[in-house]
Structure formats: C-alpha cells, structure tokens
LOMARTOR-29277 format. One record per residue: residue in three letters; y, x, z of N, C-alpha, C, O in turn. Coordinates in steps of 0.05 Angstrom, whole numbers, plus 5000, padded with zeros to 4 digits. Layout:
BEGIN
AlaYXZYXZYXZYXZ ...
END
This chain:
BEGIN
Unk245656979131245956869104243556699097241356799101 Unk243756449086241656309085241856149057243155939055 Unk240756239040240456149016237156148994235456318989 Unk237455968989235155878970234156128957232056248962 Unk235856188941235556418920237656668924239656578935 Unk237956928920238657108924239957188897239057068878 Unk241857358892243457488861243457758863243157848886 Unk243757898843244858038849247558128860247658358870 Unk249058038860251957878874251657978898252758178906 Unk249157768916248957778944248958058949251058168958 Unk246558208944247158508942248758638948249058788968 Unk249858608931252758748921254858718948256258908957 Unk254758418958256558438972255758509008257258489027 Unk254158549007251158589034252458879032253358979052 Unk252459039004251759369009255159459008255959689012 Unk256659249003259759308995259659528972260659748973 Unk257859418946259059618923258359428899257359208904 Unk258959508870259759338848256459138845254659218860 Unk256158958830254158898821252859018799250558988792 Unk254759148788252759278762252059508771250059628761 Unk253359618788251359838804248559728813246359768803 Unk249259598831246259418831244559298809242159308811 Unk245359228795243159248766242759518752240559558740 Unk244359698752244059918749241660118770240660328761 Unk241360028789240360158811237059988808234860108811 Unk237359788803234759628796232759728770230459798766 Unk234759718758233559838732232360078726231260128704 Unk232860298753232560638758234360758732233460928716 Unk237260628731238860808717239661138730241061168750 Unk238561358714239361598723241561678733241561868749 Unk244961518722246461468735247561428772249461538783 Unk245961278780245761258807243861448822241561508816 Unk245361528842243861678859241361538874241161298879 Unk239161788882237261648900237961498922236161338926 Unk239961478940240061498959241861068959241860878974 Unk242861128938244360868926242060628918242160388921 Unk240060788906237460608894235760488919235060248921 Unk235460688937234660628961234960378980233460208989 Unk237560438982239160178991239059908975238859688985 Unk239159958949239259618933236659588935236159348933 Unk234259738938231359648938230559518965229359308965 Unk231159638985230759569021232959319014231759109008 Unk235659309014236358919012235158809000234258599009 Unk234258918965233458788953230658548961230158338950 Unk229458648981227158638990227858559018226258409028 Unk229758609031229558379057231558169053232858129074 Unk232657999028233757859019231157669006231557438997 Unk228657789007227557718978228857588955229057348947 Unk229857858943231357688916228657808891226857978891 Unk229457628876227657548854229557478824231057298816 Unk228257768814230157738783229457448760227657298755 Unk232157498753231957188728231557328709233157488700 Unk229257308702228657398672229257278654230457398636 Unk228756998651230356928632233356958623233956898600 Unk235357048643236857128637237657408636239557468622 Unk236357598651235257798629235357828601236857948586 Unk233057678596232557608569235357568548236057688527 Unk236757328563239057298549241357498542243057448524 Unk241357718557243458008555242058218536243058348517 Unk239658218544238458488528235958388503234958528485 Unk235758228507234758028482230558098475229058078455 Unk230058188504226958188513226558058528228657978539 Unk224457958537224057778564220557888570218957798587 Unk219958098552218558238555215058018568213158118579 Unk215357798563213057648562212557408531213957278516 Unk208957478535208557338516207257148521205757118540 Unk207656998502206156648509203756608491204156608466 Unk200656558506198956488489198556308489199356208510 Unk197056048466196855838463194455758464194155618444 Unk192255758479189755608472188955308471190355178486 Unk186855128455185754968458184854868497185354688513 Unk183755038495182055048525180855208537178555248530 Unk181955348559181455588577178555628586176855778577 Unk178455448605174155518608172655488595170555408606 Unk172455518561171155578546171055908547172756058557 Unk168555998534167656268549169356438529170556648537 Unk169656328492171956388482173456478486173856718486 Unk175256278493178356298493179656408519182056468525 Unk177356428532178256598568177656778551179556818535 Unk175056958546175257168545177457308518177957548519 Unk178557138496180457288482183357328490185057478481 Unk183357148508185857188533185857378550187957458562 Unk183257478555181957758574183358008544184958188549 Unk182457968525183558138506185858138494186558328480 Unk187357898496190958008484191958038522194058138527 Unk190457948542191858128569191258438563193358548565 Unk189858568558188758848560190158998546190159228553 Unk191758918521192858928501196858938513198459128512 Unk196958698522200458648526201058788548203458858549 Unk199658848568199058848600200159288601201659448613 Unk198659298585199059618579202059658566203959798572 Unk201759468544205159478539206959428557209359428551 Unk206359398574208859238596209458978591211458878600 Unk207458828572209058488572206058368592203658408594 Unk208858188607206857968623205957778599207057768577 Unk204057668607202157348586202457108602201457068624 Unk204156918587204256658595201956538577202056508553 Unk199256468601197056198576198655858591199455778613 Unk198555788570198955458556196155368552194655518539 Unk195255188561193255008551194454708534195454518545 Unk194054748510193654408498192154158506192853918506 Unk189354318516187654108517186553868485185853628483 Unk186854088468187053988445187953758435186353608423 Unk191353688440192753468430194553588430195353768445 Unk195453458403197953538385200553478397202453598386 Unk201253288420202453308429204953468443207353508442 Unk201553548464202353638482203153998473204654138487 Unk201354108440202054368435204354308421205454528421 Unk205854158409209354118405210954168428213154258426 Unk209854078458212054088475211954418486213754578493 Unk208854438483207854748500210554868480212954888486 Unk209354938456212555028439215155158446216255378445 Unk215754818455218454848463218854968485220255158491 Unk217754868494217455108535217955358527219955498533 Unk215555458506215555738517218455938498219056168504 Unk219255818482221355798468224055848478225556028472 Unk224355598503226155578526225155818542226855918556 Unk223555888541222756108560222956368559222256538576 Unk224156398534225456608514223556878514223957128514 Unk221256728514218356968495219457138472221157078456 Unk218157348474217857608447216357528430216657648409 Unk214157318430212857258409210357028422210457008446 Unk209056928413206256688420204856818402205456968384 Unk202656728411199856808401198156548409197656458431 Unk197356468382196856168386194556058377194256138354 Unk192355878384190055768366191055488373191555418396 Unk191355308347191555048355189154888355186754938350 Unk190654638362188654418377187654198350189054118331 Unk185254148354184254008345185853768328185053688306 Unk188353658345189953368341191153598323192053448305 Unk191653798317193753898303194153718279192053698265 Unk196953548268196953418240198553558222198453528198 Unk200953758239201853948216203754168229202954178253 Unk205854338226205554588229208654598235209654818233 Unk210254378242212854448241214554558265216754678264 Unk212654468292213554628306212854888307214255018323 Unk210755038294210155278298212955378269213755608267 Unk213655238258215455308238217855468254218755688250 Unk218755218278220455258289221055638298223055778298 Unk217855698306218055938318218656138297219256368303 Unk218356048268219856288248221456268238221956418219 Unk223156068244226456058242226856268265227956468257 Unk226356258288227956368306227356708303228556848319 Unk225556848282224657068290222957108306223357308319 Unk221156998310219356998343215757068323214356928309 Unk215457308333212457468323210857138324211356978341 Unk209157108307208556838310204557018303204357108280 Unk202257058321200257058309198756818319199056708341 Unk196656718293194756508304192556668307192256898297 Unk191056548320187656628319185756418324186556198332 Unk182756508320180456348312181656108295180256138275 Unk182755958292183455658278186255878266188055988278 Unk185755868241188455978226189055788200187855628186 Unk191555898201192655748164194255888160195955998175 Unk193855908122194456028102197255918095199156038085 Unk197455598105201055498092202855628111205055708103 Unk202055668136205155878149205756098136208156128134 Unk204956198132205656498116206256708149208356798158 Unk203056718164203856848187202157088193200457128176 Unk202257248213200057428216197557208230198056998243 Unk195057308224191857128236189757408236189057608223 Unk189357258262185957398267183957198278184157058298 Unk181757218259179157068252176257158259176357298280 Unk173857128250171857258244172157088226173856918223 Unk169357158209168757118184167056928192164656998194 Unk167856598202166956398197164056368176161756368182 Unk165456368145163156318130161156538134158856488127 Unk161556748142158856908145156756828161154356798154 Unk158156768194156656778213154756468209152556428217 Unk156356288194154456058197152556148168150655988169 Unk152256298147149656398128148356488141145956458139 Unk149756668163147256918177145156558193143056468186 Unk146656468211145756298227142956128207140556068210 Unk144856118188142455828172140755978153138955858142 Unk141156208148138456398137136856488151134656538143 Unk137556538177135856638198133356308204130956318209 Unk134456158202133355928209131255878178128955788176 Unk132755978164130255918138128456178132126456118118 Unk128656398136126856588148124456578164122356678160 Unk125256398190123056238211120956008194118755898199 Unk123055998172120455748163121355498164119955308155 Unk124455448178125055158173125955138155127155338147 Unk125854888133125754758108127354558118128954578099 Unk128254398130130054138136131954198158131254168181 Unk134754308152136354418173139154238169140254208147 Unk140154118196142354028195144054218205143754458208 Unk146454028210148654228214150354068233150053838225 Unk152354048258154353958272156154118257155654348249 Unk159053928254160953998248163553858257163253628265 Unk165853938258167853808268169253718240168253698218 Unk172653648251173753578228174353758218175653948227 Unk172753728186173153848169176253938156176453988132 Unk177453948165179953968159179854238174179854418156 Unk179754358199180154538210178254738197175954718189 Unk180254988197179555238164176755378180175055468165 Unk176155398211173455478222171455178214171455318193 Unk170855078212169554758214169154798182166754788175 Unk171554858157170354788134169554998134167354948122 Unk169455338139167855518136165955518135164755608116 Unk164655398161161855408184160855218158159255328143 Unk161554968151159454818131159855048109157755168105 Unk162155148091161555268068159455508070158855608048 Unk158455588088156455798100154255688100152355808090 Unk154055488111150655308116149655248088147455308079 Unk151355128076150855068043150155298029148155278015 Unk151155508029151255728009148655838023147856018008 Unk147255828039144955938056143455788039142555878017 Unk142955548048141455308028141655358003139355357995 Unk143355397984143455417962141855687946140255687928 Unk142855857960141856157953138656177955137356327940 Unk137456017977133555987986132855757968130555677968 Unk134855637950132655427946132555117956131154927949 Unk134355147972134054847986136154707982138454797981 Unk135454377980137954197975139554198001138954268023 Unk142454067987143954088017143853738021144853598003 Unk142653618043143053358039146053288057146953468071 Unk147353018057149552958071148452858090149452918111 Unk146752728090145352618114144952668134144552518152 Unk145052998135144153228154146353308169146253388192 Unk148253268158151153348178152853168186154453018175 Unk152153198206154253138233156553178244156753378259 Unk158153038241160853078252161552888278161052648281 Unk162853098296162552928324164953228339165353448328 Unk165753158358167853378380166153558392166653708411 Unk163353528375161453798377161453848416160654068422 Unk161953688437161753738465159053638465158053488448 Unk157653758491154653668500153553338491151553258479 Unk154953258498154452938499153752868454152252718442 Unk155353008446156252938420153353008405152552908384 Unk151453298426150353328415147753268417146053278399 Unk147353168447145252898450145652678428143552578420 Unk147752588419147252308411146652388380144652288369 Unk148452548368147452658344144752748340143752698318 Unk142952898362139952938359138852658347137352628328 Unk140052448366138552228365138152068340136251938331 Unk140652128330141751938298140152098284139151938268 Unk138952408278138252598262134552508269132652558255 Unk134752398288130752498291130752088287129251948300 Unk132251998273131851718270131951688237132251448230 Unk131751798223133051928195129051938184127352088192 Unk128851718163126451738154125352048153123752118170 Unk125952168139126252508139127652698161129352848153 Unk126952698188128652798206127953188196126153318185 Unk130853238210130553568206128353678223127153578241 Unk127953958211125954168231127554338243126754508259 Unk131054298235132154478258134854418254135454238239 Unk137054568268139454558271141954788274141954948293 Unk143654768256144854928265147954778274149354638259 Unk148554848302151654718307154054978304153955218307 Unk156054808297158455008298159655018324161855128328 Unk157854898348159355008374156655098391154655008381 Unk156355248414153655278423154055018446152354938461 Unk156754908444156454698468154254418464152754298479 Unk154954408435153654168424150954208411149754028399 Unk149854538415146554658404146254528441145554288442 Unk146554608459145954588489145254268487142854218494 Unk146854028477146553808480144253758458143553518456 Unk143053908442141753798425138453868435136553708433 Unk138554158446135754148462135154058479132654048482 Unk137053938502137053848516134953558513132853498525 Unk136753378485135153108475131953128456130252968451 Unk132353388451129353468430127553458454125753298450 Unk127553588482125653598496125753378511123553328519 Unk127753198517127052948522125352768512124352628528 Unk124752738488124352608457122252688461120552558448 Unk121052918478117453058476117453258457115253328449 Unk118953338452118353548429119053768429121453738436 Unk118754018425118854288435120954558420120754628396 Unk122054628431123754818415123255218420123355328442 Unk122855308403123355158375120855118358121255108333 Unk118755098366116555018348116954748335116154748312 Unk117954518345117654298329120454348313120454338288 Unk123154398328125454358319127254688331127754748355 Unk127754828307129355108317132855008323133954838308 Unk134155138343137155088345137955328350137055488366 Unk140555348330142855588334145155438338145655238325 Unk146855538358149155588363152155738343151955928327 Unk153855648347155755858348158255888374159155698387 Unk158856168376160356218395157856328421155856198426 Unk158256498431156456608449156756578479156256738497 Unk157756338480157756248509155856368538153456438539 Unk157256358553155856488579153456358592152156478610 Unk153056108583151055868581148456008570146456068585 Unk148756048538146956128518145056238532142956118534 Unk145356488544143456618546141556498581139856618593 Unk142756278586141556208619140455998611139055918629 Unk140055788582139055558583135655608571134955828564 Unk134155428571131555408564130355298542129055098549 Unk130255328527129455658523132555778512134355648501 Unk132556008518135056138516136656058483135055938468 Unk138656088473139755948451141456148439143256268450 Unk140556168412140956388391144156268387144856038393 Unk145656478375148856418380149256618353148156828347 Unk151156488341153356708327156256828350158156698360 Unk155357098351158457268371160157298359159857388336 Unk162657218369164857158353167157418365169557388361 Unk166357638379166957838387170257778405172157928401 Unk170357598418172057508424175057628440177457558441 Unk172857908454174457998465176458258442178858328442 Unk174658318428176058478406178058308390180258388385 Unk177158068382179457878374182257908387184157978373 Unk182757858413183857858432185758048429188157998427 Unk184458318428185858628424187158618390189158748382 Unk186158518381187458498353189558288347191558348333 Unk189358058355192258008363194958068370197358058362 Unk193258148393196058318413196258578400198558678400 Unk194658688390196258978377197958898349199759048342 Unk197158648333198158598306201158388323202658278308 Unk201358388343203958138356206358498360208458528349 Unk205558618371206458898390207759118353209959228349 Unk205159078336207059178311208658968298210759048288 Unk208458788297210258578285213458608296215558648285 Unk212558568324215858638344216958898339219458938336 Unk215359068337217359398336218159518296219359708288 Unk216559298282217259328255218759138241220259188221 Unk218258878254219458658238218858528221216658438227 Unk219458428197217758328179216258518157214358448143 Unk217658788157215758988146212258928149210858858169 Unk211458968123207758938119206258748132203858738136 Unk209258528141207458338155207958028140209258038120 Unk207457878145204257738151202257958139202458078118 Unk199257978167197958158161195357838174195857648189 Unk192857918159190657738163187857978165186858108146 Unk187157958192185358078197183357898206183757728223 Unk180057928189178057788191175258018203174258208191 Unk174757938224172658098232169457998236168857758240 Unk167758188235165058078220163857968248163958078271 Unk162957778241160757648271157257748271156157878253 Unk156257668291153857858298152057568305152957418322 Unk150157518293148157438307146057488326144557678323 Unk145657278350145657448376141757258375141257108393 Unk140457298360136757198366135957148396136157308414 Unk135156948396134356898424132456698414132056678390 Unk130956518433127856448435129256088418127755938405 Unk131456048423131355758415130355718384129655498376 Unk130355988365129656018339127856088321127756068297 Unk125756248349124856488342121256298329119056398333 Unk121356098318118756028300116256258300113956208307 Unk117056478292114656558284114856828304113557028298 Unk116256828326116157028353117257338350117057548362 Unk118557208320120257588313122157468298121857248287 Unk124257608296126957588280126057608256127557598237 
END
C-alpha cells in the first residue's frame, strides 16, 4: 500500500474492523479491549499514520493548541515569556503554536487568520509595533476564541492583559539615576502611541517632577529604540548646547547602543554619563560596564497568561476580562552606579 498520507480508514481496513473502533482504540476508549488497542497502535505505527487535528478539532470542538503571537522571538523577552505560557499550556496538555510578526501590521492580520484556520483554543498575543488598529484581533471575539494580550496591551478590546507596571519601572529607573547625582537625564522612547512607550515616558516625568527637576523635550528621543538608534541618538543628545549627564532608554537594546557611542566620544560611563536600560536582556549583564535594567519578570508574565487563557476556556466569559499588572524590579549594575552604591 503506498500512499502519501494514512486514515484512519486505512486501518480499519489493514485490521478488517470498523473505523470508529479505531478512533475509539486511539483515543484509549475503555470500551475496547487491550488486545484490539494493540493492534490499531502496531498499524498505526507501521503505516505511519498521523492524526488530523484539525479535524479533530472540527468534531469535538478542541484542537487542544494554542497560538502565541510575538513581535520578535530572539529577544531575551519574548523567548523567555514563551518559555512561560509553554510551562503553563504544556502541563495542560495544549501544544503552543509561536507566530512571529516581525513587527508589521501586516503580516500580524494574516498570522490571525492562520491560526484561526488552524482552529486554536485561544492566542495569546503582544502586538507589533505597525499595529494601526484592532480589528482583526476583533475577529477573534466574535468567534469566542480566549483572546489574552501581553506586555503591549489595550484597554479598547475589552480583553483579558498581562503587563508589568510600565510607569513604575521607568520612576524606579529615573530616580535611581537622580539619587546618583544626575541632574540632566534623557530618555529613548518609541511610538508614543504604544500603552508600554507612553508609560515608560509617564514614569520618567513623574520621577523628574517629584525631585525637582524640569522635564525638557529636548531630552527625548524617539527612534525603534534598536542598537544603531541608540548610537545615533547619543550623538544628537551630546550635540544639544546642554547635553545630558545620563540616560534612561525604554529598551536595554538601545542603552547597549548608547554606551557603546559615549565611550567612543571619550567619555566614561558612568562617571561622565549614567545609562539604564529596560528589559533585562541576556546582554545586560556581559556588556562593559555591565548595564542596569528594569526586570520585567518575563517568565512569570508568561505563566500568567497561560493560566488567565486556561481559566478563560473552562469558565467562559464569567469574571473575565481580567487585567493583571505585575511589579518590575530594578536590577543595579555598574553602568549607573555614580557614587559606587545603590
């Protein structure tokens, strides 16, 4: 017999008995004897047949996998909160489909539809940067489909989110920096439109505000916050009649690109110019001088998702939309440390 793909059919007609015995026998229905299970498992397996889940899915109305949505995977992020809704679904018995956007809006409308077609129990999703509005994630609550976002959330879906507390971690960041003694602190930021990006500035301000210090516009930077963004932004900032004595970015990718150009420039960190990070990249702690980070606890994020996706499915819309915000940690390291103590 020589065929592409295998049925249960084939089975059936290999062992001369019904097919729903054989799905029955697959499934370890108590119904069938050992000796019956035996047999559909040994064809099952020198046939190599291979179940359709998706059509599965279509009879019993699970497909018992979930689809996550990230911006971008080798970020130390979004891998590791994918490490935590796996740890999470994996115990439940659901496999994890990750989707990469690559942060265009595009391409997270089509991811969408795929996983949709793919007849998921629910997505778990952070959107992309290009995001301009929300209608395909709409799509997924017409159909009933557990819909959680995380790190990048919004309040107009009316959905379950898990966060940290954005505006905290960037006060802790920019008080810690005015504690050291810096008086002139900028800030990297993305588009302000995205609800982490306006946090991180509403945090830097309220730091400034509360010590005493003006907030100038001059000082912040908006750029895709990557390495490169944050070489060139050093450069525009230390060209600024009044350049800063330090920095805080909302990504640690673009603190990396900023020490990088301070010590180019001749000048020393953090004695001439202090830099914090956010996000606690696997970088942070290997670069020189090592680079103070807000932890965004990523992998607990992760688990909080998948446990708020897992009650959503077995309750339904009961007590849910639920929005869980968890506190971030500032992680001190030498890129900050002015006066050689926290």
């Amino acid at each position: 017999m020589k065929k592409d793909k295998f049925t249960i059919h084939d089975i059936a007609r290999e062992l001369n008995i019904t097919a729903s015995t054989v799905s029955r026998a697959l499934n370890d229905n108590p119904r069938i004897s050992a000796e019956t299970k035996q047999s559909v498992l040994q064809m099952a397996k020198r046939l190599n047949y291979q179940p359709n889940n998706i059509a599965a899915a279509l009879r019993n109305g699970k497909s018992r996998i979930l689809g996550v949505i990230v911006p971008r995977i080798d970020r130390s992020f979004f891998s590791s909160a994918v490490r935590g809704i796996e740890e999470i679904a994996n115990t439940a018995g659901y496999n994890v489909m990750i989707c990469q956007t690559h942060e265009n809006f595009e391409k997270e409308v089509t991811t969408v539809e795929a996983l949709l077609n793919a007849q998921v129990d629910g997505i778990i999703a952070s959107y992309s940067k290009g995001t301009s509005n929300f209608e395909h994630f709409e799509k997924i609550k017409e159909k009933g489909i557990p819909l959680v976002l995380f790190d990048r959330t919004s309040d107009d879906l009316g959905v379950s989110q898990v966060a940290i507390d954005d505006f905290l971690g960037a006060y802790y960041a920019t008080a810690h920096l005015i504690a050291q003694g810096y008086r002139r602190i900028a800030h990297y930021t993305n588009i302000r439109k995205i609800s982490i990006f306006k946090e991180r500035l509403k945090g830097y301000r309220e730091a400034l505000t509360e010590h005493g210090l003006p907030f100038d516009e001059s000082l912040v930077q908006e750029s895709n916050l990557q390495f490169e963004d944050g070489r060139q932004c050093m450069q525009k900032l230390m060209a600024l009649p009044e350049p800063p004595d330090a920095v805080f970015s909302a990504s640690a990718l673009s603190a990396m690109g900023a020490i990088q150009m301070v010590k180019q420039m001749g000048k020393r960190v953090p004695e001439d110019i202090g830099i914090v990070g956010f996000s606690d990249e696997s970088f942070a702690s290997l670069s020189d001088p090592q680079l103070t980070t807000v932890d965004q606890h990523s992998i607990h994020l992760g688990n909080k998702a998948a446990e708020i996706f897992l009650q959503e499915l077995s309750k339904g819309s009961k007590d849910f939309p639920r929005k869980v915000v968890l506190k971030p940690d500032l992680i001190i390291r030498q890129s900050s440390l002015r006066k050689g103590k926290p």
